[in-house]
N, C-alpha and C positions, 0 to 999 in steps of 0.2 A: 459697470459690467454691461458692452452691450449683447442683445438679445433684437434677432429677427423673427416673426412669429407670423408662417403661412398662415390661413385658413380660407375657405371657399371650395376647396377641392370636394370632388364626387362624380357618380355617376350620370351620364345623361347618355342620350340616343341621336346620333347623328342628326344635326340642325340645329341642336338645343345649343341652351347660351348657361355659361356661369361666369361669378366675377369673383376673382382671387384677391385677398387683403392679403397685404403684410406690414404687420404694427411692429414697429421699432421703440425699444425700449433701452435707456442710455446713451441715447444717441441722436442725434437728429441731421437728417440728410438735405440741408437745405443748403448745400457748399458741395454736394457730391454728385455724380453720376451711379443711377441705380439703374437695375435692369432684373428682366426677369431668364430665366433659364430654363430647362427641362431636360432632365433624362429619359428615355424610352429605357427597355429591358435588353439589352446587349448592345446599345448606341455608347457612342460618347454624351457626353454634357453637352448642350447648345444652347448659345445666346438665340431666345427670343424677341426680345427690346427692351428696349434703355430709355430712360430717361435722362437730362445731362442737369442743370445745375441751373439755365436760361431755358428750361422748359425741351428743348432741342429731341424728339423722340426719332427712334431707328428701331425698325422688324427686321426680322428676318422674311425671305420671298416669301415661304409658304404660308404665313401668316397676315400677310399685308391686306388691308380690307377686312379684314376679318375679328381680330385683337385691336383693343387700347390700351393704353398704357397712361398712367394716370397718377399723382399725388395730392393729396390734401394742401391744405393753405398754411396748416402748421408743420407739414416735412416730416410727419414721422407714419405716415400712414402710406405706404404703396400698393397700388390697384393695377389689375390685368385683366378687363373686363373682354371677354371671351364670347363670341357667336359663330354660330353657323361652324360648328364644334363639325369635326371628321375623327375617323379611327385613328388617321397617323397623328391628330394631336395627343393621344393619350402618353402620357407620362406622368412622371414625379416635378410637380414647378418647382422651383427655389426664387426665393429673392435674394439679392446679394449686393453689396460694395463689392467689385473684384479689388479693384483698385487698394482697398482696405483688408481685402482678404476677412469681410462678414459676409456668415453664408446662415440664411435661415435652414429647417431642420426638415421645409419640403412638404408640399402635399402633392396628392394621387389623383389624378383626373384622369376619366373613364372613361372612354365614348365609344360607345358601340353601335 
């Protein structure tokens, strides 16, 4: 059974920095391309960045300089270490395999 499982989501004030985990459980993504997402409140989904399989990472613009994108050395742990936080980042993150159609269940980040 796998299982993606956000946490780091929260609050912060324009500038501030948080870092999003996502621990993957029955699975391990060390053959995969993983990425991270967001929804806003009336948006579509959007790819934020990816990770690929050889390390290979891709932002999207408004993120670039700003976000990393990151995994552990055993492949079940993905990071989205987040600074210099704006309003229009706020959303719901997801980590996911698209590819595999595994979608973790989301956290809330809040920047005001």
């Amino acid at each position: 059974h796998v299982q993606l499982v956000e946490s780091g989501g929260g609050s912060v004030q324009a500038g501030g920095s948080l870092k999003l985990s996502c621990a993957a459980s029955g699975y391990n993504f060390r053959n995969c391309q993983m990425g991270w997402y967001r929804q806003a409140p009336g948006n579509e989904r959007e790819m934020v960045s990816t990770i690929s399989k050889d390390g290979t990472t891709t932002y999207t613009d408004s993120v670039k300089g700003r976000f990393t994108i990151s995994q552990d050395n055993t492949k079940v742990t993905l990071y989205l270490n987040m600074t210099s936080l704006k309003s229009e980042d706020t959303a719901v993150y997801y980590c996911a395999n698209v590819g595999l159609g595994y979608w973790g269940q989301g956290t809330q980040v809040t920047v005001s």
